[in-house]
Structures are given as structure tokens and as C-alpha cells.
DSSP file (Angstrom, degrees, kcal/mol; ACC not computed):
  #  RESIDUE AA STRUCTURE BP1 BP2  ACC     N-H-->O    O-->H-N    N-H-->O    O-->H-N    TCO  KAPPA ALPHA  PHI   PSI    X-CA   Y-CA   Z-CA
    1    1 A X              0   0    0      0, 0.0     2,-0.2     0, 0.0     0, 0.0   0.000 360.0 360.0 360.0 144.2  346.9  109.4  168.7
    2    2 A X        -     0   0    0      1,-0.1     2,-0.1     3,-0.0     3,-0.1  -0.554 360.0-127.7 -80.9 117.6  345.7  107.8  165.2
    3    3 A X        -     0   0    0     -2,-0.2     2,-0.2     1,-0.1    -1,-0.1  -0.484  43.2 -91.2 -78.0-176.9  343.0  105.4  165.6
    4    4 A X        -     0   0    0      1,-0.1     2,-0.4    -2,-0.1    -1,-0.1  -0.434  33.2-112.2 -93.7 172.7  344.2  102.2  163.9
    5    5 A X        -     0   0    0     -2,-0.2    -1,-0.1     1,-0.1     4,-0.0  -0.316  43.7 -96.7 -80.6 113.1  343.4  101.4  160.3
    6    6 A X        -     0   0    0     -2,-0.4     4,-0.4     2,-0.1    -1,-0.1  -0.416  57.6 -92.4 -29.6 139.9  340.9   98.3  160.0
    7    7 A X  S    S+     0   0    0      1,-0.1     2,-1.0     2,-0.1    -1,-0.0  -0.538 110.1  11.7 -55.6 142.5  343.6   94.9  159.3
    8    8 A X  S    S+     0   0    0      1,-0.1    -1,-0.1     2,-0.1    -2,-0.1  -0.216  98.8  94.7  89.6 -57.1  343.8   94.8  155.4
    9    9 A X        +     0   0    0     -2,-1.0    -1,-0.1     2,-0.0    -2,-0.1   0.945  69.8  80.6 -56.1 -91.4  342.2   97.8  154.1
   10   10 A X        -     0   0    0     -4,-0.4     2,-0.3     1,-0.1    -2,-0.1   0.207  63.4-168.5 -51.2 146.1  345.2   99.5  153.8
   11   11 A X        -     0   0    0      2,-0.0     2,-0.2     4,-0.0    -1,-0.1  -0.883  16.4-131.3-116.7 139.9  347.6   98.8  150.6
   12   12 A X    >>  -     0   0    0     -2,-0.3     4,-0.8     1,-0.1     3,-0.7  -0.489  27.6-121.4 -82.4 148.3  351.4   99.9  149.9
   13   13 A X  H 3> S+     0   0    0      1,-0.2     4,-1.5     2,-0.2     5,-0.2   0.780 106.0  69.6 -88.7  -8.2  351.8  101.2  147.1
   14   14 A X  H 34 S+     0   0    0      2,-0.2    -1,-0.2     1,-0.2    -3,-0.0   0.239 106.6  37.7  11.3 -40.0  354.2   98.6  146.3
   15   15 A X  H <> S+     0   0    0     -3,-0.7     4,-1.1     2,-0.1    -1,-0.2   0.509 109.1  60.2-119.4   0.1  351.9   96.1  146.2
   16   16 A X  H  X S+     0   0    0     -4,-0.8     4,-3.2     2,-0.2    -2,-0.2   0.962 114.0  45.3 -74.7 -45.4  349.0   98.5  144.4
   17   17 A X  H  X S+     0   0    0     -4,-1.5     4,-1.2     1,-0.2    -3,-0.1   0.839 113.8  46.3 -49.5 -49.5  351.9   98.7  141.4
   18   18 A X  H  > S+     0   0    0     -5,-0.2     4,-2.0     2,-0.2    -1,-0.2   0.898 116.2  49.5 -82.9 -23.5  352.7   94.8  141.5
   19   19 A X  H  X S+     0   0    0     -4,-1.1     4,-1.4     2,-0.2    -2,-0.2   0.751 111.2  43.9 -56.5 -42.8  348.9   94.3  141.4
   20   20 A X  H >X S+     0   0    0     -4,-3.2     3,-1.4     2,-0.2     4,-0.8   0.900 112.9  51.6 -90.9 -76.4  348.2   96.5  138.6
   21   21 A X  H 3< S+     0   0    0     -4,-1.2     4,-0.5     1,-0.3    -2,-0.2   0.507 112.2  54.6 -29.6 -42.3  351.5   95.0  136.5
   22   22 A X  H 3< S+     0   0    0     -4,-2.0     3,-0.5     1,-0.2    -1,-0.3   0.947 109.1  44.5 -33.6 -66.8  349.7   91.6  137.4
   23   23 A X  H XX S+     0   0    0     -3,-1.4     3,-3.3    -4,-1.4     4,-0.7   0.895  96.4  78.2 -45.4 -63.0  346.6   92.6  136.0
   24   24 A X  H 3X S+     0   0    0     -4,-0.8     4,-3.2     1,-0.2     5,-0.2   0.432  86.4  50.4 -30.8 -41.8  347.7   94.1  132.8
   25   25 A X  H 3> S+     0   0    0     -3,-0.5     4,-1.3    -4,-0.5    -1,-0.2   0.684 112.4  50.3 -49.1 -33.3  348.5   91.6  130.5
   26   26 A X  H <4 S+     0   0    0     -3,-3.3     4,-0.2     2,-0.2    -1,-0.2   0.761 111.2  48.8-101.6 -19.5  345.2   89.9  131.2
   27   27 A X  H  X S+     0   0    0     -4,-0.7     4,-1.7     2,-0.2     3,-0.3   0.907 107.2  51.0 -74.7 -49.1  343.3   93.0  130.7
   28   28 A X  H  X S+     0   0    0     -4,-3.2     4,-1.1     1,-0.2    -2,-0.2   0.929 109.9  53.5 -70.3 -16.6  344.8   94.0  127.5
   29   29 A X  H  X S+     0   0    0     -4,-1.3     4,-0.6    -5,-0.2    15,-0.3   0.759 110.8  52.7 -65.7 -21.4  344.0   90.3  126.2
   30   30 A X  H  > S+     0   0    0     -3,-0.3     4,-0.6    -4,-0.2    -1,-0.2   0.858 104.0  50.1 -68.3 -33.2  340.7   91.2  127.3
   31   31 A X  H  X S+     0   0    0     -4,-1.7     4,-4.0    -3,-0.2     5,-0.2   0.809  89.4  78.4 -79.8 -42.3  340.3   94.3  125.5
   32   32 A X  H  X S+     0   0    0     -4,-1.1     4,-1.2    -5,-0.3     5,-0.5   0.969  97.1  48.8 -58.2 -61.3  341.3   93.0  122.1
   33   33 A X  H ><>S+     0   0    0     -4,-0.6     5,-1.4     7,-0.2     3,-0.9   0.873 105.3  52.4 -31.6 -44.5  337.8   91.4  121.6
   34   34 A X  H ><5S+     0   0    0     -4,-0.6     3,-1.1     1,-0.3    -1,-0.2   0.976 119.9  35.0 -84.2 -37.7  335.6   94.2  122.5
   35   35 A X  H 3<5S+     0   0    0     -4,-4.0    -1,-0.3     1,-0.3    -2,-0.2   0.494 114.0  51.7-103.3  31.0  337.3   96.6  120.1
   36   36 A X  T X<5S-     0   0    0     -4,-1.2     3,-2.3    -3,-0.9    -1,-0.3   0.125 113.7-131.8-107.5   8.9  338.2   94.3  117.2
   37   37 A X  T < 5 -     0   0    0     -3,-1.1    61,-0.2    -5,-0.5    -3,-0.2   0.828  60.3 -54.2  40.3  33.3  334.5   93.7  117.8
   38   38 A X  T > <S+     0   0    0     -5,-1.4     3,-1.6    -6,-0.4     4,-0.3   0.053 115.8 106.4 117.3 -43.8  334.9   90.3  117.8
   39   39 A X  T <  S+     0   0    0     -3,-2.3    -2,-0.1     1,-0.3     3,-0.1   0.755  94.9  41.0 -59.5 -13.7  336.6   89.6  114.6
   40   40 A X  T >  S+     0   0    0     -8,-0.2     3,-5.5    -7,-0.2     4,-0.4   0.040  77.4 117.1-116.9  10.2  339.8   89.0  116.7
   41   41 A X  T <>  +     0   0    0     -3,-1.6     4,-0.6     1,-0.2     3,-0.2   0.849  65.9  65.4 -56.4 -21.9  338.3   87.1  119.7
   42   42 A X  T 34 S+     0   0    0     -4,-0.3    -1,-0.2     1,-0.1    23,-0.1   0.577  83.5  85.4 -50.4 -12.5  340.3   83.9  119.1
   43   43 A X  T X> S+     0   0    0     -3,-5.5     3,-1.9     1,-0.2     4,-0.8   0.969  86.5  39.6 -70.1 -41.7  343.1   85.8  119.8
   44   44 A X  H 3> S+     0   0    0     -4,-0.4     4,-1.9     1,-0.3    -1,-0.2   0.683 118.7  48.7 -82.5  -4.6  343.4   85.7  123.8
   45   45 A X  H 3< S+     0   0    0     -4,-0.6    -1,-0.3     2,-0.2    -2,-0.2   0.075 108.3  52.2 -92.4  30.3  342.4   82.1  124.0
   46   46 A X  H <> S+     0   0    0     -3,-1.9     4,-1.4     3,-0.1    -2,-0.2   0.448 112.2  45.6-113.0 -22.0  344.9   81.2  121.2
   47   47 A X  H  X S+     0   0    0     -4,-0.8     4,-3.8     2,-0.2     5,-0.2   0.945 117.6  47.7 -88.5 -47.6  347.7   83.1  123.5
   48   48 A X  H  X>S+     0   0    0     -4,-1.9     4,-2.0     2,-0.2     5,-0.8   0.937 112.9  48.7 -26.4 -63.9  345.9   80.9  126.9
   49   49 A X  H >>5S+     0   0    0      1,-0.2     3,-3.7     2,-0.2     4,-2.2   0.896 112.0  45.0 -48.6 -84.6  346.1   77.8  125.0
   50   50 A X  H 3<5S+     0   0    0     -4,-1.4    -1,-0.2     1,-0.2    -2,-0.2   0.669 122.7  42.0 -14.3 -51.5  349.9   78.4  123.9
   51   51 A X  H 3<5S+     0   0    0     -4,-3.8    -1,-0.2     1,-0.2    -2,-0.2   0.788 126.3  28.1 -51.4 -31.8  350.6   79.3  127.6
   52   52 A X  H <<5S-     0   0    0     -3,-3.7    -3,-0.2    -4,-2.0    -1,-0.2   0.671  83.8-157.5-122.7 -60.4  348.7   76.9  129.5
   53   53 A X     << +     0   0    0     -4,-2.2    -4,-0.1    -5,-0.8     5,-0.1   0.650  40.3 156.9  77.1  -3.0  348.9   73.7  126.6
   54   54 A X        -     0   0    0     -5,-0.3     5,-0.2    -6,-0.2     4,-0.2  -0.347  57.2-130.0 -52.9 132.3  346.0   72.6  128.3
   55   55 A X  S >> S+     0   0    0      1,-0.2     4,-0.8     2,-0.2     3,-0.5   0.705 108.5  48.6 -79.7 -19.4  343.4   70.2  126.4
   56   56 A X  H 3> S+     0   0    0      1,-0.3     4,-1.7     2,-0.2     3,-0.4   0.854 102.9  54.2 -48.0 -66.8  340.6   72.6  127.6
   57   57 A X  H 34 S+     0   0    0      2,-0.2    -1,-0.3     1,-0.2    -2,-0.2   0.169 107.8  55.3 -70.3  18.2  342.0   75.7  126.7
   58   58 A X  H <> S+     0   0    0     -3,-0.5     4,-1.9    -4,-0.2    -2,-0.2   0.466 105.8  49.8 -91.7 -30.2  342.3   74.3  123.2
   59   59 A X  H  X S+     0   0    0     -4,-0.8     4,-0.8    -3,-0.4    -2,-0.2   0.893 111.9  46.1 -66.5 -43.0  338.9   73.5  123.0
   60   60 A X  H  X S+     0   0    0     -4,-1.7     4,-1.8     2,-0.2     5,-0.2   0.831 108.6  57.8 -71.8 -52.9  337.9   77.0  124.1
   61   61 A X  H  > S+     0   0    0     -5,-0.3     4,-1.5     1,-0.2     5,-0.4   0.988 110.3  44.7 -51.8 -74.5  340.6   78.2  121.5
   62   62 A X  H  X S+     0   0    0     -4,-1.9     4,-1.0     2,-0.2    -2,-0.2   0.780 112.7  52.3 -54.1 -20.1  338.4   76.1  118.5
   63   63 A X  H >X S+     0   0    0     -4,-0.8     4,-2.6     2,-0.2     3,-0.7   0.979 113.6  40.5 -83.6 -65.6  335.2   77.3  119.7
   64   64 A X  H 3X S+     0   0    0     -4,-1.8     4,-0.8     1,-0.3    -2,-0.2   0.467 112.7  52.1 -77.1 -15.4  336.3   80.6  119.6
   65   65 A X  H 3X S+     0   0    0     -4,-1.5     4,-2.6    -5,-0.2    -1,-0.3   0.746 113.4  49.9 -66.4 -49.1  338.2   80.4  116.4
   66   66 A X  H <X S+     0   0    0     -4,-1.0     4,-1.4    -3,-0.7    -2,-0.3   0.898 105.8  53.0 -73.0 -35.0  334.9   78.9  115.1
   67   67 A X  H  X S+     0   0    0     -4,-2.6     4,-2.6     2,-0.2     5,-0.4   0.917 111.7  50.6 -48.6 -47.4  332.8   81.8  116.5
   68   68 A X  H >X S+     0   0    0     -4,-0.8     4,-3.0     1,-0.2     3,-1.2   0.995 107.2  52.0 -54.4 -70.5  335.3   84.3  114.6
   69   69 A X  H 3X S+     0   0    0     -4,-2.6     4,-1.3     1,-0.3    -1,-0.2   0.569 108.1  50.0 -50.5 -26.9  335.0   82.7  111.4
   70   70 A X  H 3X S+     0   0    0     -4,-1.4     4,-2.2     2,-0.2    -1,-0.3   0.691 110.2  46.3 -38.2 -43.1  331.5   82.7  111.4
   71   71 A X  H <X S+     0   0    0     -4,-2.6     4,-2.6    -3,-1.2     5,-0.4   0.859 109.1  58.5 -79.9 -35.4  331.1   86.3  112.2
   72   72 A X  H >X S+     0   0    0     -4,-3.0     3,-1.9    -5,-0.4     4,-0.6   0.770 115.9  38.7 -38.2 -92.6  334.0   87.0  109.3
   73   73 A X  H >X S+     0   0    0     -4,-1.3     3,-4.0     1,-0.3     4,-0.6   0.710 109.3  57.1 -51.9 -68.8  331.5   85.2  106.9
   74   74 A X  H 3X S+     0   0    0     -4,-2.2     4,-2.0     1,-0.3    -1,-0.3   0.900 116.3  38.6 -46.3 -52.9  328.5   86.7  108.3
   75   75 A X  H << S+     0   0    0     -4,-2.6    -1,-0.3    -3,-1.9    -2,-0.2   0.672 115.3  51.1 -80.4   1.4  330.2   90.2  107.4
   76   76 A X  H << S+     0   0    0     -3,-4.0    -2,-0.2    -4,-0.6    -3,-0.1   0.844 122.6  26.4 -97.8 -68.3  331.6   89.3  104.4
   77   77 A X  H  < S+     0   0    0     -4,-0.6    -2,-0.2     2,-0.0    -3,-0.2   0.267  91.9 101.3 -99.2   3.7  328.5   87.9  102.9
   78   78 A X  S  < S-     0   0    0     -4,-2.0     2,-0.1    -5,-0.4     4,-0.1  -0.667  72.8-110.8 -75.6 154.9  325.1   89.8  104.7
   79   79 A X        -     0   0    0      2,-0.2    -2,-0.0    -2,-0.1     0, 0.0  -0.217  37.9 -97.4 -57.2 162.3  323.2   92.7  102.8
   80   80 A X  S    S+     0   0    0     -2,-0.1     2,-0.3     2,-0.0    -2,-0.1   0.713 111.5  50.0 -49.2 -52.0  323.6   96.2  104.3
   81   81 A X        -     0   0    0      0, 0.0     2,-0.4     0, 0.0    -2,-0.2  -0.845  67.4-174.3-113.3 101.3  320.2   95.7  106.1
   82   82 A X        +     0   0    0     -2,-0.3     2,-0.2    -4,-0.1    -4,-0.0  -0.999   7.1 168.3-125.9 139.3  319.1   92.8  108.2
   83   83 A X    >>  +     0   0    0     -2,-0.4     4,-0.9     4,-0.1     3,-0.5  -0.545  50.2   7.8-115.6 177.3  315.7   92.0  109.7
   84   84 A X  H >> S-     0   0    0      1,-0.2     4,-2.1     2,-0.2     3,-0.9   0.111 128.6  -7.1  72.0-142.2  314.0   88.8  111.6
   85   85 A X  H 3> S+     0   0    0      2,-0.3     4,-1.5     1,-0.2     5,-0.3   0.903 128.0  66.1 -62.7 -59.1  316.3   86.0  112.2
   86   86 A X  H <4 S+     0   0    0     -3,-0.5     4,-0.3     2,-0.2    -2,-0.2   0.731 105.8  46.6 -61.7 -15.6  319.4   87.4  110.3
   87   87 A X  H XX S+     0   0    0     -3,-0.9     4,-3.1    -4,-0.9     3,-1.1   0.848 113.8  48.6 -88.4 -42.0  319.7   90.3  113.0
   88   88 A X  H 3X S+     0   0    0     -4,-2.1     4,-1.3     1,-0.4     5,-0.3   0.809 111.8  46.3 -88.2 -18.5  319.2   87.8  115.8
   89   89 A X  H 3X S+     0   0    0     -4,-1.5     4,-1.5     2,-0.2    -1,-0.4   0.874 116.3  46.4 -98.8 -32.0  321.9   85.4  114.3
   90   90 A X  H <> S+     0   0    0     -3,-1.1     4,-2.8    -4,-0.3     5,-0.2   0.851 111.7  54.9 -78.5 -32.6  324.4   88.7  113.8
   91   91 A X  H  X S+     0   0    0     -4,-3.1     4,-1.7     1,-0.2     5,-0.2   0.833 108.8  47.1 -62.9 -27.6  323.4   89.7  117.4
   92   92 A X  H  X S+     0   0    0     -4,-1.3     4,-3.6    -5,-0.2     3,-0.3   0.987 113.0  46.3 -67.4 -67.5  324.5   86.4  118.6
   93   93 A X  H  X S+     0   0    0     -4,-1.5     4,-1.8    -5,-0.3     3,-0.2   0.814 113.3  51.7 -10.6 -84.3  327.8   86.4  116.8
   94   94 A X  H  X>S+     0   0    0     -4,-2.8     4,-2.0     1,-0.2     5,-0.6   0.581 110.6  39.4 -23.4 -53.9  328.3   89.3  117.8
   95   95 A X  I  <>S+     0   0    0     -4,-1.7     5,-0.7    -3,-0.3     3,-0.5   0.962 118.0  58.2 -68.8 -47.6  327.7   89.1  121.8
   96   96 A X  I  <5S+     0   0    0     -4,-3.6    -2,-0.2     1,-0.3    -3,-0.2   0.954 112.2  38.7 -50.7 -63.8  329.6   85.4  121.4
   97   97 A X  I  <5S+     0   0    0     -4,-1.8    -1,-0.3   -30,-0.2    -2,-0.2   0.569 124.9  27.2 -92.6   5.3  332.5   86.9  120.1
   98   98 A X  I >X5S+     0   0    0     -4,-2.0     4,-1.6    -3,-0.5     3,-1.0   0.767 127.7  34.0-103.4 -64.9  333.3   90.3  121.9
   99   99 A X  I >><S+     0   0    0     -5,-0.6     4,-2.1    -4,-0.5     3,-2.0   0.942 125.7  37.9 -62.6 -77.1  331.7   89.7  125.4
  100  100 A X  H 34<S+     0   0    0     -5,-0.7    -1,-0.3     1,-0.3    -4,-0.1   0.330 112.0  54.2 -59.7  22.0  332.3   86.1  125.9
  101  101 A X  H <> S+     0   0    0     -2,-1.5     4,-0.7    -3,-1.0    -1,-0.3   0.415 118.7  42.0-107.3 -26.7  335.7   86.0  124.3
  102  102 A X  H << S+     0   0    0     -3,-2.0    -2,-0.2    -4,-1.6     3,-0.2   0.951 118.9  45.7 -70.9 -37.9  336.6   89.3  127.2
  103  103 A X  T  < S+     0   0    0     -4,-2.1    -1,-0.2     1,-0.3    -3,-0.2   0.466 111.0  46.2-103.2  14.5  334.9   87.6  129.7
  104  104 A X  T  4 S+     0   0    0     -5,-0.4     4,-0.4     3,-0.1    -1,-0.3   0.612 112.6  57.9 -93.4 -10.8  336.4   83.9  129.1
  105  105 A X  S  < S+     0   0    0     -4,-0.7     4,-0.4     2,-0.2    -2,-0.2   0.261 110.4  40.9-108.0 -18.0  339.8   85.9  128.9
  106  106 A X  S    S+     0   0    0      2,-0.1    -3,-0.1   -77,-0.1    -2,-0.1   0.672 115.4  47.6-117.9 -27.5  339.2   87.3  132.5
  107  107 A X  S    S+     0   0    0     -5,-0.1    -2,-0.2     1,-0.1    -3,-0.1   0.733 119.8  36.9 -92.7 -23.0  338.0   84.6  134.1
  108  108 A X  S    S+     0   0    0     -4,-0.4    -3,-0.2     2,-0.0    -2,-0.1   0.648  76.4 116.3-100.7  -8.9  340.7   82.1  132.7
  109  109 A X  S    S-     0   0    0     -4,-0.4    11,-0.1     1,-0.1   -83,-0.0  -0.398  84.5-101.2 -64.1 115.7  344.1   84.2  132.7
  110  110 A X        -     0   0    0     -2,-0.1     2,-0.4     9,-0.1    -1,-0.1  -0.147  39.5-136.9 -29.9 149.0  346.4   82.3  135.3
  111  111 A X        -     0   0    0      9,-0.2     3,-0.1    -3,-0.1   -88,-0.0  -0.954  21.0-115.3-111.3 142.6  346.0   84.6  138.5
  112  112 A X        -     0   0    0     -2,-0.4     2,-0.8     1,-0.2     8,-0.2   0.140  43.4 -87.9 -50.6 176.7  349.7   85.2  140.3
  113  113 A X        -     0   0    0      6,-0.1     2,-0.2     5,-0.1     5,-0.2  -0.816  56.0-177.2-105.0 138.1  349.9   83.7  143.9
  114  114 A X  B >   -A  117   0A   0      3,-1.6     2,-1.8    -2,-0.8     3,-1.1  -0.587  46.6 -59.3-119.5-169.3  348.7   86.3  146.1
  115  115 A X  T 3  S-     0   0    0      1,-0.2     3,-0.1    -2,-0.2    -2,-0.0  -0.431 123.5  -4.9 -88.1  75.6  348.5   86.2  149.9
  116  116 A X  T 3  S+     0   0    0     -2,-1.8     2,-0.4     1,-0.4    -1,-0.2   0.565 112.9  92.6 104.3  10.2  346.1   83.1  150.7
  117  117 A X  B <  S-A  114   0A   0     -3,-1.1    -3,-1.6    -5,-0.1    -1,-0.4  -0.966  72.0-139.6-141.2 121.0  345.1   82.2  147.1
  118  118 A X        -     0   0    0     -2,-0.4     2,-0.8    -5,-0.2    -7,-0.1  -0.429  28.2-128.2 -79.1 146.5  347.3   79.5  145.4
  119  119 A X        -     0   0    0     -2,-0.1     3,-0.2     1,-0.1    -6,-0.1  -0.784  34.1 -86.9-103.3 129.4  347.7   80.8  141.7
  120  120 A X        -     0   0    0     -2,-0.8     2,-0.3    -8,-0.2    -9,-0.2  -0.116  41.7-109.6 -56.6 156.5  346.9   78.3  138.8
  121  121 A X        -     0   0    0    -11,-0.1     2,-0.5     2,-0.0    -1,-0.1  -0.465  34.0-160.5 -91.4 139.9  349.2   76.5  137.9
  122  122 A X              0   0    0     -2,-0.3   -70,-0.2    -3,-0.2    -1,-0.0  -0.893 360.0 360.0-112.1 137.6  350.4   77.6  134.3
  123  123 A X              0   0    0     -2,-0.5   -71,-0.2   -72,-0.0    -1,-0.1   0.370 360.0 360.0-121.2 360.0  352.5   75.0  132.3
């Protein structure tokens, strides 16, 4: 005889499949930041906002529009070279608009309702 399996631990694969199809969407919105390196980090809080219409996620949407468009200018108009204060202000950009545009994107993507967690509500 099989002892029994811990409650929980096991997963169908049935629901590993509907878990990862959940996920996806909100990972590749995730994704777009870190390899547009930023220059596209408005994108997955401009798709939130649309979804969601929320006065929050519109704010988060302008910030992050306004992050982009700074680092644009910052690459459009820096020398090759930057020391001092002009590295720390590219570094910033930079971090602003690839990690925090992935990781506002991961934390804020509606979640589906799963089994004892009500899913936010998307409008």
C-alpha cells in the first residue's frame, strides 16, 4: 500500500496547464520592459490601465510614461561616456524603467480566482 500524498501538494496536470495559461499573459507583459530595457516600460501599465480603467492604474500609466520619456531623452541626448551624477541619473532611469515597470506589472495583473483567493476584480 502507497502511503498518502500530503493534502495539496499534489497538482493535476489540468490545473498545472490552466495555471500556467493564467500566468502567461502577465509574464509576457512583464518581460517587455526588461528587454526593451526600459524604453517600452509604459507599455504593460498602458494595457492595465485600458483593462482595469482604474484612476490608479492611470496614474501608474503617467508615471511610467514619464519614466520612458526621460530615459528616451537621456539616450538621445547623453555623450558616449558618462561619469559622476550623469551615470547615477542613467542608472536610475534605467532601474525605474526595466525592474519597476516588471515588477509593477507582476504585482498588479488581475490574478484569476483560484481556490480560496477571490481574484481582483477587473472592470
Amino acid at each position: 500500500m502507497k502511503p498518502a500524498a500530503p493534502v495539496g501538494t499534489a497538482r493535476s496536470p489540468r490545473s498545472l496547464c490552466a495555471a500556467t495559461a493564467a500566468a502567461t499573459p502577465c509574464l509576457l507583459m512583464a518581460v517587455v520592459p526588461v528587454v526593451t530595457l526600459g524604453v517600452f516600460g509604459m507599455v504593460p501599465s498602458f494595457v492595465l490601465a485600458l483593462r482595469r480603467r482604474g484612476r490608479a492604474d492611470w496614474r501608474a500609466c503617467a508615471v511610467f510614461t514619464a519614466l520612458s520619456v526621460a530615459w528616451m531623452l537621456r539616450i538621445a541626448f547623453t555623450p558616449d561616456e558618462t561619469h559622476g551624477f550623469g551615470f547615477a541619473v542613467d542608472l536610475l532611469l534605467l532601474l525605474a524603467t526595466t525592474l519597476g515597470a516588471a515588477v509593477h506589472t507582476l504585482l498588479a495583473w488581475p490574478v484569476r480566482a483560484r481556490a480560496g483567493h477571490p481574484a481582483r476584480e477587473v472592470r
